[in-house]
KEMI-30343 format. One record per residue (C-alpha): x, y, z. Coordinates in nm, 3 decimals, padded with zeros to 5 digits, always signed. Example, Ala and Ser with C-alpha at 12.3 -4.5 7.8 and 13.67 -1.06 7.14 Angstrom:
BEGIN
NODE        X        Y        Z
NODE  +01.230  -00.450  +00.780
NODE  +01.367  -00.106  +00.714
END
This chain:
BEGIN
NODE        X        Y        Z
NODE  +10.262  +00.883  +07.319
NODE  +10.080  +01.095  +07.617
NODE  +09.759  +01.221  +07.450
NODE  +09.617  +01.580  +07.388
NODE  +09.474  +01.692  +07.738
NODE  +09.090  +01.912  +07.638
NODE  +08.991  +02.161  +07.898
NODE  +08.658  +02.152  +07.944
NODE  +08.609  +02.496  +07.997
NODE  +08.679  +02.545  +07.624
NODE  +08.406  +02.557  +07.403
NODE  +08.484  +02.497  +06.982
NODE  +08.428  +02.835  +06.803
NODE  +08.337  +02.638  +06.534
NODE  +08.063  +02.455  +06.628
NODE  +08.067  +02.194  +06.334
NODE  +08.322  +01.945  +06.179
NODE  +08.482  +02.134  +05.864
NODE  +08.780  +02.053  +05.659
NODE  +08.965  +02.363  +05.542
NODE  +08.765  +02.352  +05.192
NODE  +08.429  +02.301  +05.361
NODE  +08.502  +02.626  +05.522
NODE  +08.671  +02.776  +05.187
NODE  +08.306  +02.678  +04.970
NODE  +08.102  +02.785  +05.238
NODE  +08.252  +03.135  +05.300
NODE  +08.283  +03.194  +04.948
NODE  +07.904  +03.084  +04.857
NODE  +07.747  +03.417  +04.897
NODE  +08.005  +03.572  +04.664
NODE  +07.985  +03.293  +04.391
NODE  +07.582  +03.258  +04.360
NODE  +07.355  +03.474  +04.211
NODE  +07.170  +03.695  +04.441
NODE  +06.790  +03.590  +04.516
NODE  +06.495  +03.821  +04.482
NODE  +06.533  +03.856  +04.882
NODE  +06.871  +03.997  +04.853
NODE  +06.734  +04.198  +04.553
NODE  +06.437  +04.315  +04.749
NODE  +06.638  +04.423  +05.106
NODE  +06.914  +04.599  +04.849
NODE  +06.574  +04.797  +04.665
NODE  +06.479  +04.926  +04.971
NODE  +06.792  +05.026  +05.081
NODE  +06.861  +05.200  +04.779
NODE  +06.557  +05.393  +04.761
NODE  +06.608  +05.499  +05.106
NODE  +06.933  +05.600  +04.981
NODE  +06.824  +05.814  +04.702
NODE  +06.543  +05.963  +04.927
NODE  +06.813  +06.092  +05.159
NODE  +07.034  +06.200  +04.836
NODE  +06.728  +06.410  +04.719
NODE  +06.667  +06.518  +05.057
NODE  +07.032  +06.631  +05.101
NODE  +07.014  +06.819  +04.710
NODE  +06.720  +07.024  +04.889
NODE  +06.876  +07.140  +05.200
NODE  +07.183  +07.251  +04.941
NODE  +07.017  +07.420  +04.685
NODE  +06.779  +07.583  +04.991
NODE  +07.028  +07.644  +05.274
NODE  +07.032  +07.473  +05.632
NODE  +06.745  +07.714  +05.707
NODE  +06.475  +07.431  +05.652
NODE  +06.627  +07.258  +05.995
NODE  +06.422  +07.319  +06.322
NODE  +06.737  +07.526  +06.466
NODE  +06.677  +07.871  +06.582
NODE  +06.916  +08.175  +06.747
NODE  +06.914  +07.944  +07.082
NODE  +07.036  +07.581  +06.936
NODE  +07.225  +07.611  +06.704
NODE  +07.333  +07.253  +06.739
NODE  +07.111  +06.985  +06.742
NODE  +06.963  +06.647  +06.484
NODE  +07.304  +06.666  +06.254
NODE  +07.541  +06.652  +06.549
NODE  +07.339  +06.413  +06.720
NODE  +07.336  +06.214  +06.408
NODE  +07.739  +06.276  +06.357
NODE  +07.845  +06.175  +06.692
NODE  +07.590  +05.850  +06.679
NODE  +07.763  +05.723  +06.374
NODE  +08.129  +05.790  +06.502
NODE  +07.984  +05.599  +06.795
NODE  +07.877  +05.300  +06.570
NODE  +08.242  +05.257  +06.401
NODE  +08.389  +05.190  +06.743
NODE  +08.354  +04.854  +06.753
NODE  +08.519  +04.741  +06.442
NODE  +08.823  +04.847  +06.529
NODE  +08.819  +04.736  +06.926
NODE  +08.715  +04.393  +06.751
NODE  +09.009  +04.378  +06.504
NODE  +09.285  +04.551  +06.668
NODE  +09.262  +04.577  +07.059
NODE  +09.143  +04.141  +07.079
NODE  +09.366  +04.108  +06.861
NODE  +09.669  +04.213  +07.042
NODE  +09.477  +04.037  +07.304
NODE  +09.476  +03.728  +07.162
NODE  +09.145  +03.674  +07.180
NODE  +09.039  +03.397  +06.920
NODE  +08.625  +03.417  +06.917
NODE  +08.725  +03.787  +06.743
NODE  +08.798  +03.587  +06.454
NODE  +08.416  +03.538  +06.245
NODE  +08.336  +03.870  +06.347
NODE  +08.632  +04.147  +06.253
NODE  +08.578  +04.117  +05.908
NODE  +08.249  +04.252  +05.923
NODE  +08.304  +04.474  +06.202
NODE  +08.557  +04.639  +06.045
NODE  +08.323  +04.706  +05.728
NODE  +08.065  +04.849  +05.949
NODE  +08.316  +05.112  +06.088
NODE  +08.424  +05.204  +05.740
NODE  +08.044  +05.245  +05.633
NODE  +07.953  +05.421  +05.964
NODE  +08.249  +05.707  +05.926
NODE  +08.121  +05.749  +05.566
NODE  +07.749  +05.834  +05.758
NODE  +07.887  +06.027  +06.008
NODE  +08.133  +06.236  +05.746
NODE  +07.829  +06.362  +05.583
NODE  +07.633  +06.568  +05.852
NODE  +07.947  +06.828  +05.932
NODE  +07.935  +06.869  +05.563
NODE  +07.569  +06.902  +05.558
NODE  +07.645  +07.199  +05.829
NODE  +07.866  +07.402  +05.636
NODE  +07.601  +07.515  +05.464
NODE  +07.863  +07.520  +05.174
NODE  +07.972  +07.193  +05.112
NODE  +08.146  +07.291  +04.824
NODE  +08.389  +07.507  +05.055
NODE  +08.440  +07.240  +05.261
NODE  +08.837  +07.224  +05.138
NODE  +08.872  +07.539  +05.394
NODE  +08.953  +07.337  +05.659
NODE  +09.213  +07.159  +05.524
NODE  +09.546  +07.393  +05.595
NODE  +09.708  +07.417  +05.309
NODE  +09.889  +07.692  +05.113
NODE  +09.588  +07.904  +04.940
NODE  +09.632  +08.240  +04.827
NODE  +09.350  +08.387  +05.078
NODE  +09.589  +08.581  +05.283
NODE  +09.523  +08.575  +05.656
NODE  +09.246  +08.333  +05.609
NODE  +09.365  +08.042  +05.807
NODE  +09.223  +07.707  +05.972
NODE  +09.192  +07.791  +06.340
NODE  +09.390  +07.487  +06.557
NODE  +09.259  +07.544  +06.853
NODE  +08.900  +07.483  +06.750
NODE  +08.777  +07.082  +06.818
NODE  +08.590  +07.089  +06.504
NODE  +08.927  +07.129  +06.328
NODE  +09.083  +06.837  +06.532
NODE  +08.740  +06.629  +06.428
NODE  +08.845  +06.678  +06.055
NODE  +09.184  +06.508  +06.152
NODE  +09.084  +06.227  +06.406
NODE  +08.802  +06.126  +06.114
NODE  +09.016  +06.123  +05.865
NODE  +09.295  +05.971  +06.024
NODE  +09.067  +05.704  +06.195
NODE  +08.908  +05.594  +05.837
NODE  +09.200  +05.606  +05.685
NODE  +09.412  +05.377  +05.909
NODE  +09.085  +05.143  +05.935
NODE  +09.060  +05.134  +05.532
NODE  +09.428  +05.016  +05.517
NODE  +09.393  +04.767  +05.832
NODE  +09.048  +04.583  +05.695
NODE  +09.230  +04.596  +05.324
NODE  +09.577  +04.400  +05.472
NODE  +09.338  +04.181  +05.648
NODE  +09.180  +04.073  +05.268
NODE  +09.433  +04.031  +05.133
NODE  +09.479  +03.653  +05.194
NODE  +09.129  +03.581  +05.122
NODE  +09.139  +03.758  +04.841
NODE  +09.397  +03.533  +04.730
NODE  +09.174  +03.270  +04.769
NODE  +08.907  +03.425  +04.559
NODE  +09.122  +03.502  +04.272
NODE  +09.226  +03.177  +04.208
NODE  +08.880  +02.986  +04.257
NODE  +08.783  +03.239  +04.006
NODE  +08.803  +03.124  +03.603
NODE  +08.994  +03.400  +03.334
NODE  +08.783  +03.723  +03.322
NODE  +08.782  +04.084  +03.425
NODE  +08.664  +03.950  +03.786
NODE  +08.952  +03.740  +03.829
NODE  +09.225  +04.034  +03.691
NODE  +09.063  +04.262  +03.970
NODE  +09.057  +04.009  +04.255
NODE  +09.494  +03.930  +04.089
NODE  +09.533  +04.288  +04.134
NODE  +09.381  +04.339  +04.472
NODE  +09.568  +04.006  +04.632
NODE  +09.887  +04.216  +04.562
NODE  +10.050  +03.905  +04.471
NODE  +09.987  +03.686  +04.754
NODE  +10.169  +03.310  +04.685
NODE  +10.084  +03.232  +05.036
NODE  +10.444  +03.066  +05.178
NODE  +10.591  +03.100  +05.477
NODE  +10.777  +03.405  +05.383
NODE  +10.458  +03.608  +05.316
NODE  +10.270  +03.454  +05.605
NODE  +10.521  +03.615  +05.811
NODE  +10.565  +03.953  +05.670
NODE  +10.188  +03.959  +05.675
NODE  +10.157  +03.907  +06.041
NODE  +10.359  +04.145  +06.137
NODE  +10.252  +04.412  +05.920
NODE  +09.942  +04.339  +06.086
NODE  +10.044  +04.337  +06.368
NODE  +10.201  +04.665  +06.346
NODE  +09.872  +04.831  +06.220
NODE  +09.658  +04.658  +06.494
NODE  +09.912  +04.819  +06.720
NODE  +09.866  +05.203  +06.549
NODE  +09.496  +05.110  +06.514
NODE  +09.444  +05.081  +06.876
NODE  +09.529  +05.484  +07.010
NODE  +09.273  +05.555  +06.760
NODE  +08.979  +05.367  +06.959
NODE  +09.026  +05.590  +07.230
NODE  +09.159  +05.941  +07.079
NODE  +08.916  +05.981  +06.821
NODE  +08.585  +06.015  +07.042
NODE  +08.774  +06.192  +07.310
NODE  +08.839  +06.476  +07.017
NODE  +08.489  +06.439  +06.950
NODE  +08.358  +06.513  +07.290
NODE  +08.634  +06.812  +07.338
NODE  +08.394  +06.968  +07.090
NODE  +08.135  +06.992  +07.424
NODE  +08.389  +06.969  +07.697
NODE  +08.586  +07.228  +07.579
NODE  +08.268  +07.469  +07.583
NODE  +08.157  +07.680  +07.888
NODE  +07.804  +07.536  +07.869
NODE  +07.647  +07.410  +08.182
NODE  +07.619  +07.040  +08.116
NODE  +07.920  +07.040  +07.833
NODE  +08.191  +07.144  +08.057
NODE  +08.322  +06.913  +08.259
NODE  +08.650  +06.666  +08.223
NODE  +08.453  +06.301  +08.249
NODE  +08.321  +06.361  +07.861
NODE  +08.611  +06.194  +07.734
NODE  +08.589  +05.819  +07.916
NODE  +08.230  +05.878  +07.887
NODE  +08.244  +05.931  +07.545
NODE  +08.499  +05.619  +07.433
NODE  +08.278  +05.393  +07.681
NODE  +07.966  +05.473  +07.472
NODE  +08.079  +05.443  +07.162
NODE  +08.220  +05.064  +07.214
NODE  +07.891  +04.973  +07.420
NODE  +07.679  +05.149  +07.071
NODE  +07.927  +05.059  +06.862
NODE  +07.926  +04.625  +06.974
NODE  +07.491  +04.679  +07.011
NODE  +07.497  +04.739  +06.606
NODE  +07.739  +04.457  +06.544
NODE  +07.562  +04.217  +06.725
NODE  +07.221  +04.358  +06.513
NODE  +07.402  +04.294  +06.217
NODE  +07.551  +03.980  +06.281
NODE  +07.235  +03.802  +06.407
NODE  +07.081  +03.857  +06.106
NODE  +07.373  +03.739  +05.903
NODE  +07.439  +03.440  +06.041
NODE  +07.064  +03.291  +05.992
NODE  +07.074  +03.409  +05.658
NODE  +07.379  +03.270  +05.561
NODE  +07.347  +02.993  +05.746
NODE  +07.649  +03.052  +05.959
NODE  +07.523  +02.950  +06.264
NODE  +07.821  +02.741  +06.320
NODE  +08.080  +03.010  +06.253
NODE  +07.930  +03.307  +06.430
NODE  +07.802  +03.112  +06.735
NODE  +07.628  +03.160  +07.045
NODE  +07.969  +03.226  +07.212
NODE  +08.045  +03.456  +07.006
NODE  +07.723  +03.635  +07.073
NODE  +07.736  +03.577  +07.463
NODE  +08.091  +03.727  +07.487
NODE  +07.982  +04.063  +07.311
NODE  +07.695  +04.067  +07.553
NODE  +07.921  +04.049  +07.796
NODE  +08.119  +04.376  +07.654
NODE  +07.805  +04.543  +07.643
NODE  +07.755  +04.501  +08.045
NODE  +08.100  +04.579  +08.122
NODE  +08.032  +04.939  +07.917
NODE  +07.671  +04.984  +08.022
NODE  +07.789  +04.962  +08.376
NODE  +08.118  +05.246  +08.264
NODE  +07.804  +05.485  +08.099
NODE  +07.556  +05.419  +08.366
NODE  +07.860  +05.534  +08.614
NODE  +07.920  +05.801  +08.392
NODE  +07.520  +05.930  +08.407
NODE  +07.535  +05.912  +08.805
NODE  +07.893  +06.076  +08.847
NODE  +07.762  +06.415  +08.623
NODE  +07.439  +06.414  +08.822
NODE  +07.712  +06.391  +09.189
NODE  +07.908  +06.626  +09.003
NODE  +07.677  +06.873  +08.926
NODE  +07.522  +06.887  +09.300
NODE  +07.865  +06.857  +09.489
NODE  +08.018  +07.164  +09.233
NODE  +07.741  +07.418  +09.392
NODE  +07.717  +07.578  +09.071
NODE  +07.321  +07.650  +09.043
NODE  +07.358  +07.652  +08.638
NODE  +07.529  +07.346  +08.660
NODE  +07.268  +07.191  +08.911
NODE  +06.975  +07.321  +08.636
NODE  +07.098  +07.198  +08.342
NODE  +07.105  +06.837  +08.510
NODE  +06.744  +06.904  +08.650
NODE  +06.609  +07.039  +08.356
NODE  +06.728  +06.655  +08.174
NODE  +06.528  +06.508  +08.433
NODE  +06.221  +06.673  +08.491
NODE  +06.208  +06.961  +08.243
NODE  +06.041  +06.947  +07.905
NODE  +06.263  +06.704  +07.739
NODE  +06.259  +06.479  +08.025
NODE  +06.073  +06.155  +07.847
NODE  +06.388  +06.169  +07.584
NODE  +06.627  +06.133  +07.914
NODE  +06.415  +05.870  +08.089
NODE  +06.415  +05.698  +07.792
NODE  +06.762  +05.708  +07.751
NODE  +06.823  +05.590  +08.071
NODE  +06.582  +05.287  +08.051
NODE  +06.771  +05.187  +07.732
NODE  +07.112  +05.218  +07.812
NODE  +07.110  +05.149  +08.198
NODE  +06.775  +04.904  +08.247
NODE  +06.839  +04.701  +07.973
NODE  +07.222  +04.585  +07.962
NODE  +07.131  +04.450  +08.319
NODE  +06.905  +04.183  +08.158
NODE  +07.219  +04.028  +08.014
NODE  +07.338  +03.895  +08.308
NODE  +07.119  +03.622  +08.267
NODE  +07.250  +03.364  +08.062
NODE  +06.967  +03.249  +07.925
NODE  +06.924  +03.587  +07.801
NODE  +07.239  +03.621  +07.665
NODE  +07.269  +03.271  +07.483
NODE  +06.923  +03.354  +07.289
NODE  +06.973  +03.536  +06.973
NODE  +06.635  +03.670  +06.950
NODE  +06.636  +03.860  +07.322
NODE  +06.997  +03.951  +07.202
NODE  +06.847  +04.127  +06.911
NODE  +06.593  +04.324  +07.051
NODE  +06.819  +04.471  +07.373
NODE  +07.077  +04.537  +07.095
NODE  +06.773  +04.766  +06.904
NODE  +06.720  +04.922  +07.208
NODE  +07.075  +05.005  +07.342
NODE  +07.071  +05.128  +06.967
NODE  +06.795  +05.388  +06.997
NODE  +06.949  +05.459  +07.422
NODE  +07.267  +05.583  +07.254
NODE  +07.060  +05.798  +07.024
NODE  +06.851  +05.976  +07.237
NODE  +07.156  +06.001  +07.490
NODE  +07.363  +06.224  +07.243
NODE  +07.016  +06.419  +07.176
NODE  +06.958  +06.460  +07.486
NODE  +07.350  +06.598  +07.604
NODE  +07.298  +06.835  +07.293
NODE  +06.951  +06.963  +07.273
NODE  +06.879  +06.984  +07.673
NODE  +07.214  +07.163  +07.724
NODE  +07.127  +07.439  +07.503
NODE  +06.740  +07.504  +07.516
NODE  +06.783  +07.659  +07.826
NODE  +07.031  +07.875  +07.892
NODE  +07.134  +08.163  +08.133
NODE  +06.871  +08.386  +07.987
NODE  +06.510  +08.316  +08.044
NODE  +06.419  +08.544  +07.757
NODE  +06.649  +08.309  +07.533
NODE  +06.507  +07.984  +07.626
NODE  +06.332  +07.802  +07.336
NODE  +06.200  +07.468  +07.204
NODE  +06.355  +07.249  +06.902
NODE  +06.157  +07.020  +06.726
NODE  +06.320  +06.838  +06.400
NODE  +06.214  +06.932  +06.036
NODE  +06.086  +06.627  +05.774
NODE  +06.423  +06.768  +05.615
NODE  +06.595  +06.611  +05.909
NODE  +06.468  +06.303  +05.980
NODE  +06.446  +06.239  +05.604
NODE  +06.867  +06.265  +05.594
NODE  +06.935  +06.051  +05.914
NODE  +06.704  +05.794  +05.757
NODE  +06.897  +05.854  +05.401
NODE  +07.193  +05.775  +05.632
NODE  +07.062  +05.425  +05.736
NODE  +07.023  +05.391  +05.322
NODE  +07.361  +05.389  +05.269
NODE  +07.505  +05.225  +05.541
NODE  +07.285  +04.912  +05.435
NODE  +07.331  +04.935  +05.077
NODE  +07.720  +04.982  +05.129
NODE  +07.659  +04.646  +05.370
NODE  +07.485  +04.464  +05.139
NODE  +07.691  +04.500  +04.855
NODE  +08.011  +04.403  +05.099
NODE  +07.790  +04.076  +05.154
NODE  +07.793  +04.011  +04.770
NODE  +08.173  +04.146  +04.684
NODE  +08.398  +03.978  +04.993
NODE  +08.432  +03.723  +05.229
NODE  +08.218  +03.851  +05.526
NODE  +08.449  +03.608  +05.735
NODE  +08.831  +03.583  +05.742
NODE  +08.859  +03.255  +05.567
NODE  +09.221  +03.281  +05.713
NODE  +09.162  +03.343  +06.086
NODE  +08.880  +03.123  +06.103
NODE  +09.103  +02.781  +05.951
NODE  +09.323  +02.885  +06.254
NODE  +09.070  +02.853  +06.516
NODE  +08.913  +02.517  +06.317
NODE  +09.100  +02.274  +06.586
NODE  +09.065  +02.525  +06.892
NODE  +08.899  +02.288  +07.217
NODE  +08.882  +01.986  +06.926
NODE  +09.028  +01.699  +06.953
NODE  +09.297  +01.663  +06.640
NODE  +09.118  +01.381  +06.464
NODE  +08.783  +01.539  +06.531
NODE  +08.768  +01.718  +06.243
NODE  +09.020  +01.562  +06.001
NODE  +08.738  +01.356  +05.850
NODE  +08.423  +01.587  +05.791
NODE  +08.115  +01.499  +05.653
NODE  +07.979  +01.595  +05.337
NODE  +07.889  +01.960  +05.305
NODE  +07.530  +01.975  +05.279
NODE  +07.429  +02.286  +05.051
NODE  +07.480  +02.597  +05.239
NODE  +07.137  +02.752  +05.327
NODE  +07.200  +03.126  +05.162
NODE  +06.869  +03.293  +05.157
NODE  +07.083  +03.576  +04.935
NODE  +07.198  +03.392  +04.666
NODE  +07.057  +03.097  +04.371
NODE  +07.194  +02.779  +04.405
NODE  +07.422  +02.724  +04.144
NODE  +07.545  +02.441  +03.955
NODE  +07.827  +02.219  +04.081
NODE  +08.185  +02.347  +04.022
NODE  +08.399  +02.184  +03.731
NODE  +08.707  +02.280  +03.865
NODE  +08.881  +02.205  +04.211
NODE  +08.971  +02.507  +04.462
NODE  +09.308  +02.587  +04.400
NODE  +09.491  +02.777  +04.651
NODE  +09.296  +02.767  +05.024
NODE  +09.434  +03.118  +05.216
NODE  +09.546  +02.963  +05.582
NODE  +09.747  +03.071  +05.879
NODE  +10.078  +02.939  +05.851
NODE  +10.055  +02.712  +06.152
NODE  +09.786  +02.554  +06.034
NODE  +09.889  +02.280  +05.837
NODE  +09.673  +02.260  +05.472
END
């Protein structure tokens, strides 16, 4: 019998010799141990930023949207900014769990769970500031068309802001309904580790009555792969509506037919910098080096140069554009980004998101977590000031000297995008303590990937999983029952 032939170009995405419950009891250990005063002190903090930012928002209701630093000149500004920043951020969960999926790309698998989270959380952010804007919130139902008895008082279609309310709500919804399918196994798993209780009837009810044969393993697949499959239009459509609500504009520096590339380019390169901030610190808290490992790490980086080089492109081809069109308004509105009063928030957008992806090219770079974390801060803080910047410097100045003017953000404003960072770590934290943060599932079906098939059949002892979040808790009575795995991977 001819044996199994390794390529050496394959590295194991899991770095460590599991058996299928090692990787069952590790995943599950943040979920089944009581939380530490660590985890209790990051969720306090989070939490009070949270109700900071809830106070803050009360006040701007109560007083009106007159305590922001707009004026008759920018009428847009910090909550747009904010708004399309976020939209940006929930980009990659979906690329991860739909578009490599369809690719086939295995090293997606310790990562889509979370990803996908993180675009739920960041929609819920982003959701907030058009609210905010109304000035009404309580009206905000008017742009929903349905039957009302206000006579001719009607949604207008042709506006972008309109089509934002659909992409949104269409994007979270079909990403709610693709991260649940994808739980649904695990969950599974959960519910019957769990003992009788009101935690184990809500874990029964959410598993939908998963038995986990061959039957269900196959419905399940394709299901998902249906959804990946509607999923993936959504990556691209939903931040092309958003920047039709500038392209579709007459404004020098807003008008012009490369926002929509530009726009889907960075939001994956924001939207991959936050996941890898998010999953660096996860996986030395947890202790999951093994599961989310350096290759994993080195292959977002890699993402992150392809769409660094697609936004630095993107910043060159307006500037060519704007010279080669002849239009003199068009020409000032790119010179006054450079060199006009809001020029250090350009040139520090462009050292962030066009200097530093370069770095990555170096390997050593890329293979070190803590260089990956700081580049990913700062491609963080680039995409920021890049959506300021498009925004603010586009408007300030405009074909009337007499009209020009200066914005500089309220404490009301910088308050709610900070309020904003409350609740997308409190909503992450409490995911951390609720769910699998991994797909127990996927991850069993990459255990043997670039291994030899006796490699891992005998696995040490599981040493106790270092989980800075959680107590250590006292042994287990009772056996794992039933261990969620791909169907081709044999239990």
């Amino acid at each position: 019998m001819s044996q199994q032939h390794l390529s050496p170009l394959r590295v194991p995405l899991v770095t460590e010799p599991r058996t299928l419950g090692q990787l069952t009891e590790e995943i599950c250990a943040p979920m089944e141990r009581a939380p530490t005063w660590k985890w209790w002190a990051a969720f306090a903090i989070a939490v009070s930023v949270l109700g900071t930012g809830a106070g803050i928002v009360a006040y701007q209701v109560g007083t009106g949207i007159g305590v922001w630093g707009l004026n008759k000149t920018i009428g847009w500004a910090f909550d747009i900014t904010n708004f399309v920043f976020w939209v940006g951020i929930g980009h990659a969960g979906t690329l991860i769990s739909a578009i490599l999926f369809l690719f086939r790309q295995k090293w997606r698998t310790s990562i889509n769970r979370a990803a996908e989270a993180m675009t739920l959380f960041a929609v819920m952010c982003a959701a907030l500031f058009p609210v905010i804007h109304m000035g009404r919130p309580w009206l905000a139902f008017w742009v929903l068309p349905y039957p009302n008895t206000r006579g001719s008082l009607w949604v207008n279609f042709r506006s972008p802001l309109l089509w934002d309310v659909f992409a949104i709500s269409t994007y979270f919804t079909v990403s709610a309904v693709f991260w649940y399918v994808g739980l649904i196994p695990d969950l599974a798993t959960v519910r019957d580790r769990l003992k009788a209780g009101v935690k184990k009837a809500v874990f029964k009810v959410l598993s939908l009555g998963w038995t986990g044969s061959h039957r269900t393993w196959s419905r399940y697949e394709t299901v998902y792969l249906l959804l990946a499959g509607l999923a993936t239009p959504l990556v691209l459509s939903v931040h092309t509506i958003v920047s039709m609500d500038f392209a579709t504009s007459v404004i020098p520096g807003w008008h012009t037919t490369i926002f929509p590339p530009y726009f889907v380019a960075g939001a994956v390169f924001s939207g991959f910098a936050m996941v890898l901030t998010l999953m660096i610190i996860t996986r030395v808290v947890l202790g999951y080096e093994h599961l989310i490992t350096l290759r994993h790490l080195e292959n977002m980086t890699k993402v992150i140069i392809v769409t660094g080089g697609l936004v630095s492109l993107a910043y060159a081809t307006e500037f060519f554009i704007a010279w080669y069109s002849g239009n003199p308004y068009e020409r000032f509105a790119f010179m006054n980004r450079a060199f006009g009063p809001y020029a250090w928030a350009y040139w520090i957008m462009v050292t962030c998101n066009v200097v530093s992806p370069h770095l990555f090219w170096f390997k050593k770079i890329r293979t070190s977590p803590a260089a990956i974390f700081a580049l990913s801060l700062v491609i963080n803080v680039g995409m920021w000031f890049e959506r300021f910047v498009i925004i603010v410097t586009s408007l300030h100045r405009d074909f009337l000297p007499s009209s020009w003017s200066m914005y500089t953000p309220t404490m009301v404003e910088v308050g709610t995008f900070i309020g904003t960072f409350g609740l997308f770590f409190t909503l992450f934290l409490l995911f951390v303590r609720v769910l699998p943060i991994i797909s127990i599932g996927e991850v069993k079906s990459v255990l043997g990937f670039a291994r030899s098939p006796h490699e891992h059949a005998e696995a040490p002892p599981l040493a106790p999983a270092r989980d800075a979040l959680a107590e250590p808790s006292l042994p287990r009575l009772n056996p794992p029952l039933a261990i969620a795995t791909r169907k081709d991977v044999p239990v």
